[in-house]
C-alpha positions in Angstrom: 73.0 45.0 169.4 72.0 43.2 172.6 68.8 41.2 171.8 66.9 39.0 174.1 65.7 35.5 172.7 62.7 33.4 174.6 62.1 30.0 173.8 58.1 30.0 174.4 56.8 28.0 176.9 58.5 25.8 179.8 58.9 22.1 178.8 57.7 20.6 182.3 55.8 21.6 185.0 53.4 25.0 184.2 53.2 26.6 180.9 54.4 24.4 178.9 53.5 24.6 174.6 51.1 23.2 172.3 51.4 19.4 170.8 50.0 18.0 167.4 52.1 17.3 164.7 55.5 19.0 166.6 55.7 19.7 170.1 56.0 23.4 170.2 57.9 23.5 173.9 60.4 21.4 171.8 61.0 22.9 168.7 60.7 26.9 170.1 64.4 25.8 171.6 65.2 24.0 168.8 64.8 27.1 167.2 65.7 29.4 169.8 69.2 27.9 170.0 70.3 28.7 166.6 68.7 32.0 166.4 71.0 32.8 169.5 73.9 31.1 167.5 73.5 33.3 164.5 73.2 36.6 166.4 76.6 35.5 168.2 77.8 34.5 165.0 77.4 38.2 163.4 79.1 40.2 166.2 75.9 41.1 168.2 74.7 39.6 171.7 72.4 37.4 172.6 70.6 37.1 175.7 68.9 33.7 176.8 65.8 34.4 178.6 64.0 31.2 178.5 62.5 29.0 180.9 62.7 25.5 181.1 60.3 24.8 184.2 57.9 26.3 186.7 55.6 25.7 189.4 52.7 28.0 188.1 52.3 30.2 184.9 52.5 33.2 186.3 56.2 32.3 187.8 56.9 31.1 184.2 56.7 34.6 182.8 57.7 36.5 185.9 61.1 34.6 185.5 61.5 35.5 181.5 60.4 38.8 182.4 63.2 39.3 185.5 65.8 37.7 182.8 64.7 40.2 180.1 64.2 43.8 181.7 67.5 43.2 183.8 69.4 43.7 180.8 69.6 47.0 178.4 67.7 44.7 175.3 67.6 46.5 171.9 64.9 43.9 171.4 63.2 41.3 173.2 62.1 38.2 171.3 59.9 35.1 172.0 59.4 32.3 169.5 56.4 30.6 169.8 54.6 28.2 167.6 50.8 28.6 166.8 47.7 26.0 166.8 43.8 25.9 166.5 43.9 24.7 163.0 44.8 27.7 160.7 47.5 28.1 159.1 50.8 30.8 158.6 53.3 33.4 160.8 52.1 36.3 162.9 54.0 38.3 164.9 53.0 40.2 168.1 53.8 43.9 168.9 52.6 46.2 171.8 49.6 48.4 170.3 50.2 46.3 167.0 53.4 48.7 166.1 54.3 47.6 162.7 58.3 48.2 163.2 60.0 47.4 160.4 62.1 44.3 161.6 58.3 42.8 163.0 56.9 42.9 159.3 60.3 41.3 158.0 60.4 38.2 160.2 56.6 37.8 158.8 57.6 38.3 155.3 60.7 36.1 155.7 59.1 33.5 157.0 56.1 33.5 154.3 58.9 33.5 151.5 59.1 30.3 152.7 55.4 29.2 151.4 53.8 30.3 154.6 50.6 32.4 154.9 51.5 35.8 156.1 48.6 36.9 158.8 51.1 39.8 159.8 52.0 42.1 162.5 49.0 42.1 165.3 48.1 43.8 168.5 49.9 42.1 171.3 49.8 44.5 174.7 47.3 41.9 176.4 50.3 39.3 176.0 52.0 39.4 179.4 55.5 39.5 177.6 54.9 42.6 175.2 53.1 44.4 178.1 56.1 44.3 180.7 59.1 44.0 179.1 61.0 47.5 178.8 62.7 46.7 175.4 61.2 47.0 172.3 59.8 43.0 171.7 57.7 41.0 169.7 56.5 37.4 169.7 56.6 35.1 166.8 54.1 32.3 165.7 56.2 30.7 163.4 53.7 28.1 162.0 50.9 26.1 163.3 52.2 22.9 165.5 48.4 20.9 163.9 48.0 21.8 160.5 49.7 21.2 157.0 52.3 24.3 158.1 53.6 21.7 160.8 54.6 19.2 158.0 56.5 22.1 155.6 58.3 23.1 158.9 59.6 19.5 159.0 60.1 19.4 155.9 62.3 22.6 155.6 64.3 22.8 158.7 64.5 25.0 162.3 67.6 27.0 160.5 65.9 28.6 157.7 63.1 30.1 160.1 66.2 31.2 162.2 67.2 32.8 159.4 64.2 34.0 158.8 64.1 35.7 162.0 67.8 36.9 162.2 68.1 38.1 158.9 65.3 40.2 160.1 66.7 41.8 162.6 70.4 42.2 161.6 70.3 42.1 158.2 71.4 39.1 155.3 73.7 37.0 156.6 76.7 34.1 155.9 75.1 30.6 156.2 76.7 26.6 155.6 76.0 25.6 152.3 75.5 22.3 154.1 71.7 21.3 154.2 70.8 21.4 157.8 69.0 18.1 158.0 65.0 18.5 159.0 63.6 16.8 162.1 61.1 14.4 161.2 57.8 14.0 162.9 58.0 10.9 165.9 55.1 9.5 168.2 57.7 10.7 171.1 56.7 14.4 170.5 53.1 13.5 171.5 53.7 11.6 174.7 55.5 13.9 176.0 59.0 12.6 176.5 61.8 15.4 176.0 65.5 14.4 175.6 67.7 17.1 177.2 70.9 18.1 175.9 73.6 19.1 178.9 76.9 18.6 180.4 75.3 17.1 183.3 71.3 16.9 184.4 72.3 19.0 187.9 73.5 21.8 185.3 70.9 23.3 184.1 72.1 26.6 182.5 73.9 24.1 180.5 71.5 23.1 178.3 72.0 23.6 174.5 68.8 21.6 172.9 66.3 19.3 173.6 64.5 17.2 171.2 61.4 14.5 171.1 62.9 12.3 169.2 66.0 10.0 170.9 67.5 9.5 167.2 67.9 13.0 166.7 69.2 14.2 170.5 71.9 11.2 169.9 73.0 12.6 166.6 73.2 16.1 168.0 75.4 14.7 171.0 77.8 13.0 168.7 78.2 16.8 167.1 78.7 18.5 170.5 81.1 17.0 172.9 81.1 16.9 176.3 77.3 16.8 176.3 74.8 14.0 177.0 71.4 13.1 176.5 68.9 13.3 179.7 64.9 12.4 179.7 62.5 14.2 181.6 63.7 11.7 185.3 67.1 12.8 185.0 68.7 9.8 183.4 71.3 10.0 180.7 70.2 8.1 178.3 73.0 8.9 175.7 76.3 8.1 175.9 74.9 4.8 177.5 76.1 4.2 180.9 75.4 0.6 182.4 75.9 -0.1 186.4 74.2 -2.7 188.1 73.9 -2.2 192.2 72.2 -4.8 194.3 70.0 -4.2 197.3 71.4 -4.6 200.0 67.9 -3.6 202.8 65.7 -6.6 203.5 62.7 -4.1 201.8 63.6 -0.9 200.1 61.0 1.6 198.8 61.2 2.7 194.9 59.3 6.0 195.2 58.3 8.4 191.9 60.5 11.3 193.6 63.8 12.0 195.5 61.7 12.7 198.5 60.0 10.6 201.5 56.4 10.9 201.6 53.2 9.2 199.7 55.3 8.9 196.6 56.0 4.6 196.9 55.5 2.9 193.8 56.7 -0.4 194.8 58.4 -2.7 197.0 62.1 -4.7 196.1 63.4 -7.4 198.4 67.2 -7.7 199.2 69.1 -9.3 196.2 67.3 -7.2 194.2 69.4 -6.2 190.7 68.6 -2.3 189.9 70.4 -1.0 186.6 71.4 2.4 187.4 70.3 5.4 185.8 71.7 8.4 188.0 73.6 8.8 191.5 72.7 11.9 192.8 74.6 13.4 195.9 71.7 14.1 197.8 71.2 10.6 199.0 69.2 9.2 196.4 69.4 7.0 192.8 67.5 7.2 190.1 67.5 3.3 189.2 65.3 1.7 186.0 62.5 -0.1 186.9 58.9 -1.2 185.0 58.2 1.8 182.0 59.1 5.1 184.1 61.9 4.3 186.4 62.3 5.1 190.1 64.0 6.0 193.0 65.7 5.2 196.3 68.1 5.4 199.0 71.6 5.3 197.8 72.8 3.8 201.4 70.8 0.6 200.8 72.8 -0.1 197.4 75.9 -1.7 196.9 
């Protein structure tokens, strides 16, 4: 079987999930990636078609959409996480089709101790309505309710179970306790810890996580990957270099570009701790709580 998995929602920029308890951007991937690593695992493929970033909505899901109808998909699915205060899993189909795989991801996931609200009408949802495979789209829980807290409590691979075992059948899993992710202040500010090879390759990316604890434990698991936050810096495996200014006054801007993006002024002597060298010119460099950047000539 070919089958298309979306991690719902971008995770900077437009479109990106719902926060509460979990940060649903976060833990669709989180999910997402081991979904895709149990279809793989049984013989069938599986088909990325998530999007980390975009400039409006609608690119957001004209990009999944290109990524899913270019390939011959027996099924297209997007995992997304619910919120508003209610509780349990639904799952959208186009006209509300109950296929039998859609009604087995619901009653999977509610052997779990979730409400089960079903298989719903989903053809006003811009991915069931114009993708040309067979596809339905998964609210696994509620991000701000009690649900979020038994999600923690349970652990991303039994809902992708769940979900596979739905689609393919019973599978072989570890009989090693897949160790939850535990709720952190990090997943309501916002900052996301990227797992990659390097921060220019983005096709790389295996994970991301809100929590630093748990993106450095999953580095130590995979290597050849590091840990990134949302300005590009690897923040894991630490990295220390120290450059000096060498321009009697050198801009620290909030962008790799020139234009009304200064946030401060540094005087030559100035000590920056560097975060990333990138080979377009500039360095991302640590400085007050966000960091910054600037010219790579005037550094030495």
């Amino acid at each position: 079987m070919n089958i298309g998995v979306n991690d719902g929602h971008t995770i900077s920029g437009y479109g990106t999930g719902e926060v509460g308890i979990i940060n649903e951007g976060i833990q669709t991937r989180i999910v997402g990636n081991e979904v895709r690593k149990l279809i793989k695992e049984a013989g069938h493929n599986a088909i990325n078609c998530t999007v980390d970033h975009a400039n409006s909505v609608t690119q957001s899901l004209s990009k999944i959409m290109d990524q899913a109808n270019r390939q011959d998909l027996d099924w297209f699915i997007a995992i997304h996480f619910n919120a508003g205060g209610g509780v349990g899993v639904e799952n959208y189909t186009y006209g509300g089709n109950k296929y039998p795989d859609a009604v087995e991801v619901c009653a999977n996931i509610a052997k779990l101790g979730f409400r089960n609200r079903g298989v719903k009408d989903g053809k006003g949802l811009y991915v069931i309505r114009r993708t040309k495979a067979k596809s339905m789209l998964i609210e696994v829980c509620f991000v701000d309710t009690a649900d979020a807290n038994l999600y923690l409590k349970l652990g991303y691979k039994a809902f992708a179970k769940a979900i596979v075992e739905a689609i393919i059948g019973a599978i072989k899993t570890s009989t090693v306790k897949a160790p939850a992710i535990t709720p952190v202040k990090s997943a309501t500010t916002g900052e996301i810890y990227r797992i990659r090879r390097s921060w220019e390759d983005a096709t790389s990316q295996i994970n991301a996580f809100g929590d630093l604890n748990n993106a450095k434990k999953y580095v130590d698991q995979h290597a050849g990957y590091e840990a990134y936050n949302s300005k590009g810096v690897q923040v894991y495996p630490a990295t220390t270099k120290f450059k000096t200014v060498t321009a009697s006054v050198l801009n620290v801007r909030s962008s790799r570009v020139i234009g009304n993006n200064v946030i401060d002024t540094v005087k030559k002597g100035f000590v920056f701790k560097i975060g990333k060298e990138y080979a377009d010119g500039w360095t991302n460099v640590y400085f007050g709580n966000c960091g910054g950047f600037v010219s790579s000539q005037y550094l030495k």
